[in-house]
C-alpha positions in Angstrom: -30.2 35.5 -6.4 -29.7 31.9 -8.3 -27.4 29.3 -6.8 -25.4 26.5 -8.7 -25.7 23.9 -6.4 -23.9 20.7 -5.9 -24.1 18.1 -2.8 -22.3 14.8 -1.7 -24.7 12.5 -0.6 -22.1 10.5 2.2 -22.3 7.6 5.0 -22.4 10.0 7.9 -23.1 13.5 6.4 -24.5 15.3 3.4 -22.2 18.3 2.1 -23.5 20.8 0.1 -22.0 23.9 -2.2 -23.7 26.7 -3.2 -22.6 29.1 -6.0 -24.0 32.5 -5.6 -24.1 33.2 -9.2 -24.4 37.5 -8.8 -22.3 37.8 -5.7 -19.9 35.0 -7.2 -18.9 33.7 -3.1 -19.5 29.4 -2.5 -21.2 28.9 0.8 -20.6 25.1 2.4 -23.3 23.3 4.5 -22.8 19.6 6.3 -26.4 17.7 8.1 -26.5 14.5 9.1 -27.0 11.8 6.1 -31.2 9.8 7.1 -30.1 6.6 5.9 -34.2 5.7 5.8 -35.2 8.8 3.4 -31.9 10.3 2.0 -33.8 13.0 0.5 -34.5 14.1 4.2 -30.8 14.6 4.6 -30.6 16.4 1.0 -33.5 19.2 1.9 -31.7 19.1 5.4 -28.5 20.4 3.8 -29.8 22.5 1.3 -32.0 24.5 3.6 -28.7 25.6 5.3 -27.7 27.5 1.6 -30.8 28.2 -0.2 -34.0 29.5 0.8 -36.1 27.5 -2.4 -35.2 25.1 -5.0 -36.8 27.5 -7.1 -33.4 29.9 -7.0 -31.1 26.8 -8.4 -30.3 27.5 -11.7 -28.2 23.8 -11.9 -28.0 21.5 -9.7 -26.1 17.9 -9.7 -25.2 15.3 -7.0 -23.1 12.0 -6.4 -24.8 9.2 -4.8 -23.7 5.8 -3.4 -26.9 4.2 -3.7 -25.7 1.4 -6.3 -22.5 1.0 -4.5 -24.4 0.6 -1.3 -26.5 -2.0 -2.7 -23.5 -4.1 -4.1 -21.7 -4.0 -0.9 -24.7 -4.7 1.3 -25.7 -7.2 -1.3 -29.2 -5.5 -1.4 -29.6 -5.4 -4.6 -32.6 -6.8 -7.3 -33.2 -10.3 -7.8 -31.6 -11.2 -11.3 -32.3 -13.6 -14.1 -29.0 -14.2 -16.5 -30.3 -15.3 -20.3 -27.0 -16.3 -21.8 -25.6 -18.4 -25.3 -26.3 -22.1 -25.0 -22.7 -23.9 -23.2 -22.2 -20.3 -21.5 -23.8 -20.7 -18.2 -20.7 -20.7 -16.0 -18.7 -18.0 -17.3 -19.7 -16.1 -14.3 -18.9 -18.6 -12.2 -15.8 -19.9 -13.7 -14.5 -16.0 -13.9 -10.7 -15.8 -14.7 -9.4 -18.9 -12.1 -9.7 -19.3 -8.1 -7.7 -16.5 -7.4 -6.6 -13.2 -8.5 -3.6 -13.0 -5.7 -1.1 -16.1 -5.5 0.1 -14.7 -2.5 -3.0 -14.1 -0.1 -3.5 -18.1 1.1 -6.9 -16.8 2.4 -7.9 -15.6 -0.3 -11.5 -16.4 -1.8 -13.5 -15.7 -5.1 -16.4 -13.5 -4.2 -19.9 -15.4 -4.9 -21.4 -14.2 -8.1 -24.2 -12.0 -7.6 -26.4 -14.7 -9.7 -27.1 -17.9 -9.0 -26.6 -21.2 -12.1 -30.3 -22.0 -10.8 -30.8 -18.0 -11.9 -29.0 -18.5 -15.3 -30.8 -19.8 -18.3 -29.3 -20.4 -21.5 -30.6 -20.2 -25.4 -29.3 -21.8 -28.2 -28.6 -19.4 -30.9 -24.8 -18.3 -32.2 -22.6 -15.4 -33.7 -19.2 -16.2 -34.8 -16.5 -13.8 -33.9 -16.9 -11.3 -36.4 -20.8 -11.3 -35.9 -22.1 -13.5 -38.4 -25.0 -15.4 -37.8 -23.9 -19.1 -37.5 -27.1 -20.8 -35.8 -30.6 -18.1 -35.3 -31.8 -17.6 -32.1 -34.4 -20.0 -30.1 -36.8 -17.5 -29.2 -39.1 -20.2 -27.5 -35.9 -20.6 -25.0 -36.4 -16.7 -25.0 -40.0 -17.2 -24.1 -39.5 -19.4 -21.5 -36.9 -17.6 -19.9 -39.6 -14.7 -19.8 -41.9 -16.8 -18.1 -39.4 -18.3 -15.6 -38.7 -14.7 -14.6 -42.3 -13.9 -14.3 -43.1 -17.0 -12.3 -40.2 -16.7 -9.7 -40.6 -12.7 -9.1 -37.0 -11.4 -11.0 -36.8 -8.0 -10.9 -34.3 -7.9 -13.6 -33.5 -10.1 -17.1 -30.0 -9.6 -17.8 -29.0 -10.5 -21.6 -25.4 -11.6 -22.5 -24.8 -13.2 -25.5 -21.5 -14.2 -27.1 -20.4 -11.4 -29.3 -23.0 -9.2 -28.9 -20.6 -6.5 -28.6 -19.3 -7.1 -32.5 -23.5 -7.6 -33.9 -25.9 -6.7 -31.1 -28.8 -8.4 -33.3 -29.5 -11.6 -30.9 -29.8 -9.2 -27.9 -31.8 -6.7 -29.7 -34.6 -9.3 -30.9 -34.4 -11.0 -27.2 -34.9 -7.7 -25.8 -37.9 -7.1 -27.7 -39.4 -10.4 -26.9 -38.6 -10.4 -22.9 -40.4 -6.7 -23.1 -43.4 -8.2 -25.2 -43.9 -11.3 -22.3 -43.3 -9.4 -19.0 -44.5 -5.6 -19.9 -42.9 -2.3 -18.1 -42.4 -3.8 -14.4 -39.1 -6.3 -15.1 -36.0 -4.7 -15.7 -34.1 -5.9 -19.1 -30.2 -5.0 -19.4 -29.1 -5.9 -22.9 -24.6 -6.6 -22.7 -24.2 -4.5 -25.7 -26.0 -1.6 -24.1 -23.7 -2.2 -21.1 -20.2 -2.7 -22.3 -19.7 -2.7 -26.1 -16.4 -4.5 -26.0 -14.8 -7.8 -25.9 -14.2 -10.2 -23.0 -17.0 -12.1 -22.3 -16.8 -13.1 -18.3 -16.0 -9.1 -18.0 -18.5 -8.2 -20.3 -21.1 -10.4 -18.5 -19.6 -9.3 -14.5 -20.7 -5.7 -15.9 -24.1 -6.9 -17.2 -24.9 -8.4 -14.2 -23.8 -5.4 -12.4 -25.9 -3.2 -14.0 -28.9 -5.1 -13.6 -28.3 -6.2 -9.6 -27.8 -2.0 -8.9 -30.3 -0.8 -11.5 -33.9 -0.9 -9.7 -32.2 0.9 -6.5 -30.7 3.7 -8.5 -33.9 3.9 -10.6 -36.2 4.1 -7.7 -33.9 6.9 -5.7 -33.5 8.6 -8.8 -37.3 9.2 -9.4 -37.6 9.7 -5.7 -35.1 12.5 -5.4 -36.6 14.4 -9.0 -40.2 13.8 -7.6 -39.4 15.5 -4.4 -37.2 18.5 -6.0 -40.3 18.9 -8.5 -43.1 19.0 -5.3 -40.7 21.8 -4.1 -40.0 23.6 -6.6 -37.0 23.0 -9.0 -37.2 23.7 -12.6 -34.0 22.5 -13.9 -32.8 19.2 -14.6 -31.1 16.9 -11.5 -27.6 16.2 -12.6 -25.6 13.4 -11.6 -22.1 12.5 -11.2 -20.4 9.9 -13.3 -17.9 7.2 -12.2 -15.8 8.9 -15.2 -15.9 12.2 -13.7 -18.1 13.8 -16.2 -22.0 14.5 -15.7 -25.7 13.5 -16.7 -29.2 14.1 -16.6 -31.1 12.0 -14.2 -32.7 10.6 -17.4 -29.7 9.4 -18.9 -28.5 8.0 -15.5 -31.7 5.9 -14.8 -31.0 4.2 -18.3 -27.5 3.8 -17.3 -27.3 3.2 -13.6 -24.1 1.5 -13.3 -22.0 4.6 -14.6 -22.7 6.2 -11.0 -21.3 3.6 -9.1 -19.0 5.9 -7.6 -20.2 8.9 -8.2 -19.9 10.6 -4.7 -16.1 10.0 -4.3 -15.4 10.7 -7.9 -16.3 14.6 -7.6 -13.1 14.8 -5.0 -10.7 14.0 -7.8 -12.1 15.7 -10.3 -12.0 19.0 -8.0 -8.1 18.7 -7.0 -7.6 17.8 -10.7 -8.6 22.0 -11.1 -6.9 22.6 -7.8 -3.7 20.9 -8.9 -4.1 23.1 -12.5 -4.4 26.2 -10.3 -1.1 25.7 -8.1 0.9 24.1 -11.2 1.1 21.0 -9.8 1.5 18.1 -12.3 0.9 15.4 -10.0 -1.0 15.0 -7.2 -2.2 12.5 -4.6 -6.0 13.0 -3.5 -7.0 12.0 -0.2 -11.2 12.0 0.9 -11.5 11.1 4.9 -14.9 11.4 5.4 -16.8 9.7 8.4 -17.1 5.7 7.1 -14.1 5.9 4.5 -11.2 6.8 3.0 -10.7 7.4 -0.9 -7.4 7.6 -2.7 -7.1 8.8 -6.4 -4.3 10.3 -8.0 -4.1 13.4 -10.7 -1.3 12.1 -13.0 1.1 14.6 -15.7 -2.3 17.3 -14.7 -4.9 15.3 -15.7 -7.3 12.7 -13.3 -6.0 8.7 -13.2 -9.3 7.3 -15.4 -8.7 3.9 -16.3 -11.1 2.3 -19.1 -12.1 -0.7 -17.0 -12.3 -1.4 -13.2 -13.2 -3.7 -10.4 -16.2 -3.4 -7.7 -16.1 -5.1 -4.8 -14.3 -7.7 -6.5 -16.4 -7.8 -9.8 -14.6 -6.2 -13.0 -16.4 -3.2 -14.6 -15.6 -2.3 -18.5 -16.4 1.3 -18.4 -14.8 4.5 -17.7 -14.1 5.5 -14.3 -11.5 6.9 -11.7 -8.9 5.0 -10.3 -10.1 4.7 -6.7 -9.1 2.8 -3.8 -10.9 2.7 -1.0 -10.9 1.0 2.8 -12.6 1.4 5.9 -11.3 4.6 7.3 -12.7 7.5 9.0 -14.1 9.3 11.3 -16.5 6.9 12.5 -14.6 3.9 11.9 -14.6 2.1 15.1 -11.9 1.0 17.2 -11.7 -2.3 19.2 -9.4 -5.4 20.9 -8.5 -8.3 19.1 -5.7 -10.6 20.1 -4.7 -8.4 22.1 -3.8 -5.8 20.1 -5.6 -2.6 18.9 -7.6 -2.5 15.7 -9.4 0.3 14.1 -12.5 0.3 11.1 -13.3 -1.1 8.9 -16.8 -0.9 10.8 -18.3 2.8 11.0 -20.4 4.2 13.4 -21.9 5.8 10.5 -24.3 8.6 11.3 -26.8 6.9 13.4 -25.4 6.4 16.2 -22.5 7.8 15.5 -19.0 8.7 17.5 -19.9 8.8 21.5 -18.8 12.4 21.2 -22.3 13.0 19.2 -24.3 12.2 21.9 -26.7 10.1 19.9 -26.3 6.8 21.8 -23.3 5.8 20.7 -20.9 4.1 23.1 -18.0 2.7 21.0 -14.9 4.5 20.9 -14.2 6.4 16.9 -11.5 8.0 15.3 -13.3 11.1 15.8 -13.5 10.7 19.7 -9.9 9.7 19.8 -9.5 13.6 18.1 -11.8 14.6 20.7 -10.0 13.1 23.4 -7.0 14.6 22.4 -8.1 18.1 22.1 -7.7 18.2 18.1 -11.1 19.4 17.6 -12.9 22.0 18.6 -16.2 20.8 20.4 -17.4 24.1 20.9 -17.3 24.8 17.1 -18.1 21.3 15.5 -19.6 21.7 12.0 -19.4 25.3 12.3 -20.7 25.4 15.7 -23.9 23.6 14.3 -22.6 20.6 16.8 -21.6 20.6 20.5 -19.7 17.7 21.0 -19.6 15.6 24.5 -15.9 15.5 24.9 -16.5 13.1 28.5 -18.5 10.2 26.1 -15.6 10.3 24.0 -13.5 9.8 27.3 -15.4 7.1 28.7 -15.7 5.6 25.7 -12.1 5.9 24.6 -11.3 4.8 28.7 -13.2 1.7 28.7 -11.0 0.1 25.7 -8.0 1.3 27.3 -9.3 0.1 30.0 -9.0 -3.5 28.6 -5.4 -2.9 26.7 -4.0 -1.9 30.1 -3.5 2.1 28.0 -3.9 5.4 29.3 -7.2 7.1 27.5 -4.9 9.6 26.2 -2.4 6.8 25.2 -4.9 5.1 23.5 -6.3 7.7 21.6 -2.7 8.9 20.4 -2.7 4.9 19.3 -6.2 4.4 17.5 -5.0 7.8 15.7 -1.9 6.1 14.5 -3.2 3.1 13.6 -5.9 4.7 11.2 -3.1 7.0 10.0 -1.2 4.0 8.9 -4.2 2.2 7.5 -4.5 5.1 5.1 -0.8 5.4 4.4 -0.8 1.6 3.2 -4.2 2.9 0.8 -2.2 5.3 -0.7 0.9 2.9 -1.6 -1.5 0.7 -3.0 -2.1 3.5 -6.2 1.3 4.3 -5.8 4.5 2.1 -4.6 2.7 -0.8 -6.4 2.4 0.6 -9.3 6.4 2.4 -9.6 5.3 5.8 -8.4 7.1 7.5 -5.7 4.7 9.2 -3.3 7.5 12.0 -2.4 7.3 13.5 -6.0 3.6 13.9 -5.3 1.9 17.1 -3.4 -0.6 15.8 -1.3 -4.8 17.3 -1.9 -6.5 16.3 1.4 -10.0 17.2 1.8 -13.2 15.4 3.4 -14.5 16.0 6.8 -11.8 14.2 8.3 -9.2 14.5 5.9 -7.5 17.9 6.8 -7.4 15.9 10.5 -4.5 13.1 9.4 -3.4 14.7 6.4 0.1 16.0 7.9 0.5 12.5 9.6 -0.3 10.2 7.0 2.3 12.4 4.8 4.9 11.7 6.9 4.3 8.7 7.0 4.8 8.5 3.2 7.5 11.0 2.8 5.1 13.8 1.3 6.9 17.2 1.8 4.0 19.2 0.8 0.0 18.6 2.1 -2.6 21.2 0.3 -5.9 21.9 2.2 -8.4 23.2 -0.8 -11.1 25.8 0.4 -14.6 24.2 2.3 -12.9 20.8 2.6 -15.3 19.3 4.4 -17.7 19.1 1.1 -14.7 19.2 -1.3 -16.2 16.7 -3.4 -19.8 18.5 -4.0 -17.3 21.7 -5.1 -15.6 19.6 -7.5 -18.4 18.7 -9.4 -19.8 22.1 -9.9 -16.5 22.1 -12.3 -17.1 19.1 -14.8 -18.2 18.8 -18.3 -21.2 16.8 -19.1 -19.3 13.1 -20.5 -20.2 10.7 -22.8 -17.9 7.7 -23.1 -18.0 5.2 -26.2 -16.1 2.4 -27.3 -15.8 -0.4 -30.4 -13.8 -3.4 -31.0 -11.2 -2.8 -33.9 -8.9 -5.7 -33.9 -6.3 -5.5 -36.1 -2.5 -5.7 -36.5 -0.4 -2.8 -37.5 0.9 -4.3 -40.6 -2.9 -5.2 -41.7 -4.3 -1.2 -40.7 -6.8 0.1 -43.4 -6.2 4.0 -42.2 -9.6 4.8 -43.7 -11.7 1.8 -42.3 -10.1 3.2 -38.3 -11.4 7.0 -39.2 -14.4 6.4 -40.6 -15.1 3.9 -37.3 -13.7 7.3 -35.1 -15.9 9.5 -37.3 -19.2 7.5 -36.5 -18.2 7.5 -32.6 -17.4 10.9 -32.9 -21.6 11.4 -34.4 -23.1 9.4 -31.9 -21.3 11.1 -29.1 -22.1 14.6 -30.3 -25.8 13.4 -30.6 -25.8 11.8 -27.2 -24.3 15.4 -25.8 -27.2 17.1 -28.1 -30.0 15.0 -25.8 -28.5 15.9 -22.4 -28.8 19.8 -23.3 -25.5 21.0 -23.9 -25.2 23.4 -27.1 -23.3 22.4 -30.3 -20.3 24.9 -29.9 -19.7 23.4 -26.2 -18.9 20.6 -27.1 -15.7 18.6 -28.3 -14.8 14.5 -29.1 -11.5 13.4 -27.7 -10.2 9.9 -29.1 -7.7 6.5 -27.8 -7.1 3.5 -29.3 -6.3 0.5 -27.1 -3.4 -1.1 -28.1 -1.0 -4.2 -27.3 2.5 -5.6 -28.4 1.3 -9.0 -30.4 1.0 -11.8 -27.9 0.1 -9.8 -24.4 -3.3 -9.7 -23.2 -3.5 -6.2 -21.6 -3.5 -3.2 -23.5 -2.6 0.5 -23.0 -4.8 3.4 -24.5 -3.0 5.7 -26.6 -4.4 8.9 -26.9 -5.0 10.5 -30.2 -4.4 14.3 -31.3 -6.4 16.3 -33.7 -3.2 16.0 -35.9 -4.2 11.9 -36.7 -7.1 13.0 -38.6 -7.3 11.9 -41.1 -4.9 8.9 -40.2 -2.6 9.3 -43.1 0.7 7.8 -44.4 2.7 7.0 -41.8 0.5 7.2 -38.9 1.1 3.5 -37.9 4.6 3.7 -37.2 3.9 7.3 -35.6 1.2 5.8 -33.3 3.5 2.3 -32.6 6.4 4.7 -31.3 3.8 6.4 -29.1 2.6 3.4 -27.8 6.1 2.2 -27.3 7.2 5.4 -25.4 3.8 5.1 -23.1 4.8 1.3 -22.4 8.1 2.0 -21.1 6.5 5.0 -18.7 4.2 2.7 -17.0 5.7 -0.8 -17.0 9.7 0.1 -17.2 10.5 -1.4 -20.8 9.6 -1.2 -24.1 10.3 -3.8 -27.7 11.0 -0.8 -30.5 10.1 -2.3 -33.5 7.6 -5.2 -32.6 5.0 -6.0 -34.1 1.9 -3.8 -32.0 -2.3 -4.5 -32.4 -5.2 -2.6 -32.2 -8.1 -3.4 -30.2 -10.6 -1.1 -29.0 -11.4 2.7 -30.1 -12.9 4.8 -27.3 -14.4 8.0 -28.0 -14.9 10.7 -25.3 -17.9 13.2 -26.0 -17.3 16.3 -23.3 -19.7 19.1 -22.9 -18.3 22.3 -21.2 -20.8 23.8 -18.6 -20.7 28.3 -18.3 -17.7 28.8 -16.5 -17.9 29.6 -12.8 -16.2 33.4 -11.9 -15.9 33.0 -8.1 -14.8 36.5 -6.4 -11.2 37.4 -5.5 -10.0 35.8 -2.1 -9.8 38.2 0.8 -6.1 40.0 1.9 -7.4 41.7 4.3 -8.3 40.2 7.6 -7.8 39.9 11.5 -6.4 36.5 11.7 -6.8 37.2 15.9 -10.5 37.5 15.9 -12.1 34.2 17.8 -8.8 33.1 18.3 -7.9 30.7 21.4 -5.2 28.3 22.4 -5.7 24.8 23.9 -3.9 22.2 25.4 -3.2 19.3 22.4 -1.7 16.2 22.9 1.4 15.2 20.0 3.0 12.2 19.8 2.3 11.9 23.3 3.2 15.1 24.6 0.9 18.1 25.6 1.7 21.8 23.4 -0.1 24.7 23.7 -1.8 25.0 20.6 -3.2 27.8 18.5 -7.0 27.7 17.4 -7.4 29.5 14.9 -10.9 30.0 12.2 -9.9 29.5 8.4 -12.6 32.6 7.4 -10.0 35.1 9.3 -7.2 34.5 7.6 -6.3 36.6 5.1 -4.2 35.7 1.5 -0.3 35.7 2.4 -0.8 34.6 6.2 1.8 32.2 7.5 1.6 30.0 10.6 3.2 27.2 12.3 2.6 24.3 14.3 1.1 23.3 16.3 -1.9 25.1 15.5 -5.5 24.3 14.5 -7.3 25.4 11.8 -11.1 25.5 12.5 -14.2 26.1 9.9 -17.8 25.0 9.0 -16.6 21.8 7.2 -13.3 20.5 8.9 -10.7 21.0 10.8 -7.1 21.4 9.9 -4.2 20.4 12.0 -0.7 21.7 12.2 1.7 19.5 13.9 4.8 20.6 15.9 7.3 21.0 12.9 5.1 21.5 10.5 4.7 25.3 9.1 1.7 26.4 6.3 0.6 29.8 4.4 -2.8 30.8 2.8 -2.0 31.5 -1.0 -3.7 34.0 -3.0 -6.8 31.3 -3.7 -7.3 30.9 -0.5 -5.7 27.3 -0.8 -3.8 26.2 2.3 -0.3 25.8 1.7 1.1 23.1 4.0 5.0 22.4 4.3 5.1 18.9 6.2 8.8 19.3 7.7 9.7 17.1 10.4 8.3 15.2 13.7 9.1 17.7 16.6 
């Protein structure tokens, strides 16, 4: 037997998914995330599925280790060369705020220093041309600063390197010469080929503050799979929600920034495709967060630039939001008045109800608590949880907020519930979508838990629970195409468009994307190029990519006017309003290179089954009152078996609940079909 293997490397557990290849069945596996030696965790889970890495014939994973480092601020120490008179863009950044309406709000600190930021004389004009050559004594010295001091990192950003990379290039070389293989040298143009130069720089830096972690678990985690035994390359997801080789991603460590939570969306994007559903919200509970992303008109929400932790990113990558929700997420007094996360219990201790020390009441004992999961049958029975911790735990805050523990628990449930109802506005309300047009993909340890709540909440009629939700994300990237993303400035008014000069630019995108797919593996008939063009009405900042179809090449006759009434027709979806007729620029060209992996066949879902075999009922507490409740395992019921609440879905990776009022049925892919309905 060989396995296509994919695993989610999380903040309490590690999931993994396990093609079987000849049988064509997934298995899912959870173990408990060693924050000291991930790869612990990793063999951990993967022992549960496969017997030897030597039966994986692919195998790719997310990881948060460069996300981790931002938000810890663990990262590498980091020298900035930049252009003589550019030393405070970083700091400077677009004004004091980004909110006029938080009065607390405060700038986050750069993640370098000015006494970290060196500057060399040297200029490009705006279209590139030399106008003064570059000091490479300054160069030199900046070399030897970082040598002196102990940088890890030399991060290059000089003004428009992105239009002639020639300054960086030649500083690169130098910086290489003076401090040899152990410092760390980011070049901008590398980075983020496009214009903007406090974004361009936040991205620079970011690469190089995340870089030496990601390198170093990278090489850990292929070292380790090698000792044991793996032949094929380690994969890893992208922020973009394509793939790459491990080589790839140690020269470009900042595209798998959020690679763990990106696999989720890209999975309910084929879910979505499966059950017809144009547009979807996706929802990933796991034990220290909660992720939103949304699959918009049948296709993932990737936006072309981004922000992390507060710092903007010019890359490719999901729309995510993302607070301090789940199961661990720790509830506590203050004023008062009940609070819940954003601090996790994460996976050591953990939740009370683990039994591994912990003492500090969790969403998950709150569950507990009130009878909504199964503690006999945790993580497919692989746990036992202690249901009393969870009690005394949960008692001793209620304790303080004068609350029965049942009370409370009902509360810190609600609380949470609305916590991720507000997440979910943020991608939606805020930005003119109505969350009751959406169907609702929840998935995540935790998520099939709130899912029904949080929908009412919102006004979400329908809530689909995919297939081993628990590791939803790893199964989603078992799915994706190996991406390359590219991009170039072309700035130039519609009126002024040389038809030829934009093709030919597409054309050479279009070579070096192929190429770049040609080094990660994938053969030449698997792969395809996919084009945008950025554009703007003359006089706004912001653009909006407009896609372009096989039919603009070659951009002919007309094609100006045809691709400013496209543009004009995208403007008035997203923002409401559109000027017909005005004047419209060009401004960047991205190119997306996309390399399709063998499709996966998985076998036919059951129809035949005894949905009464380990069946139960227990007394659950709704809304405050107590209902006999059915329990029911997910692996017994059959395609076309309906149900309704309350009732309790149980299997190795979650747990599903069914509210009084709320009614579901298991569709032909096994998919569970939940309609919301109303609050008993």
């Amino acid at each position: 037997m060989t396995f296509r293997v994919a695993m989610d490397i999380g903040g309490t557990f590690t999931d993994v998914v396990a093609y079987d290849e000849d049988r064509g069945t997934f298995h899912a596996s959870k173990a408990p995330t060693t924050p000291g030696d991930l790869a612990e965790g990793v063999f951990s889970a993967l022992s549960l599925e496969v017997d030897s890495p030597q039966r994986i014939s692919f195998f790719v994973h997310g990881t948060t280790q460069g996300l981790n480092a931002l938000l810890e601020r663990k990262g590498a120490k980091v020298l900035l060369l930049t252009t003589a008179g550019m030393r405070d863009v970083l700091h400077i950044a677009r004004g004091n705020r980004n909110d006029m309406f938080e009065l607390h709000y405060r700038k986050p600190t750069p993640l370098v220093d000015r006494s970290a930021t060196v500057e060399a004389a040297g200029r490009l004009d705006s279209r590139g041309a030399e106008v003064e050559p570059l000091d490479e004594d300054a160069v030199r010295q900046a070399a030897r600063k970082a040598r002196a001091e102990g940088y890890d990192v030399v991060a290059v950003c000089f003004l428009f390197a992105h239009v002639n990379p020639e300054h960086e290039l030649r500083s690169g070389a130098i910086l290489a010469e003076e401090l040899g293989e152990n410092t760390m040298v980011v070049l901008s143009h590398q980075v983020a080929r496009e214009w903007r130069e406090y974004e361009r720089t936040s991205t620079t830096v970011l690469e190089a503050y995340t870089g030496p972690v990601v390198r170093r678990y990278l090489s850990h985690i292929e070292e380790r799979f090698a000792e044991r035994g793996l032949t094929v390359p380690v994969q890893v997801m992208q922020s973009s929600g394509g793939i790459v080789n491990a080589a790839f991603a140690r020269r470009s460590p900042l595209h798998t920034l959020l690679s763990g939570p990106v696999g989720g969306t890209m999975g309910a994007a084929a879910v979505a495709a499966t059950l017809g559903r144009r547009n979807a919200v996706c929802v990933d509970m796991g034990g220290t967060s909660f992720d939103v992303s949304l699959v918009l008109d049948g296709r993932p929400d990737i936006s072309s630039e981004g922000t992390a932790d507060g710092f903007p990113v010019l890359m490719p990558l999901v729309n995510l939001h993302t607070i301090g929700a789940g199961g661990g997420s720790i509830a506590y007094s203050e004023a008062g008045g009940l609070r819940v996360g954003p601090e996790s219990a994460g996976a050591t201790p953990g939740p009370a109800c683990y039994g591994r020390g912990g003492t500090q009441p969790t969403v998950t004992d709150a569950n507990a608590v009130l009878g909504r999961v199964d503690p006999e049958w945790f993580a497919g029975g692989r746990m036992t949880l202690d249901v009393d911790a969870a009690g005394r735990a949960v008692g001793k805050l209620a304790d303080e907020l004068a609350m029965s523990a049942t009370e409370l628990a009902d509360g810190i449930c609600d609380v949470a519930n609305a916590k991720m109802a507000q997440a979910i506005r943020t991608l939606t309300v805020e930005h003119g979508l109505e969350p009751r047009e959406f169907t609702m993909l929840a998935f995540g340890g935790a998520g099939p838990l709130h899912a029904v709540a949080i929908a009412r909440e919102l006004g979400i009629g329908e809530v689909v629970i995919p297939r081993m939700p628990g590791a939803f994300s790893a199964w989603g990237m078992l799915g994706t195409d190996v991406r390359r993303d590219l991009s170039r400035q072309f700035f130039v008014s519609d009126a002024a468009l040389d038809g030829a000069a934009m093709s030919g630019a597409l054309a050479e995108l279009a070579r070096e994307a192929l190429a770049e797919l040609a080094d990660q593996g994938v053969p030449a008939a698997d792969c395809r190029v996919e084009h945008s063009v950025d554009m703007r009405y003359e006089g706004q900042d912001y653009t909006l990519p407009v896609p372009l179809s096989g039919s603009d090449e070659p951009l002919g006759e007309g094609f100006a006017a045809e691709i400013a009434e496209r543009f004009a027709q995208l403007h008035e979806a997203r923002y409401g309003h559109a000027t017909p007729h005005a004047p419209v620029e060009f401004v960047t060209l991205r190119t997306t290179g996309l390399g399709g992996l063998s499709r996966i066949e998985p076998g036919p879902y059951p129809t035949e089954a005894d949905p009464s075999r380990d069946a139960s009922t227990r007394q659950v507490v709704f809304d405050g009152q107590v209902h006999e409740t059915a329990i029911l395992r997910r692996e017994h019921l059959p395609a076309g078996h309906r149900l309704a609440g309350p009732a309790i879905v149980v299997e190795d990776t979650s747990t599903t609940v069914l509210p009084p009022g709320s009614s579901a049925v298991v569709d032909a892919n096994g998919f569970l079909v939940i309609t919301v309905g109303a609050s008993a």
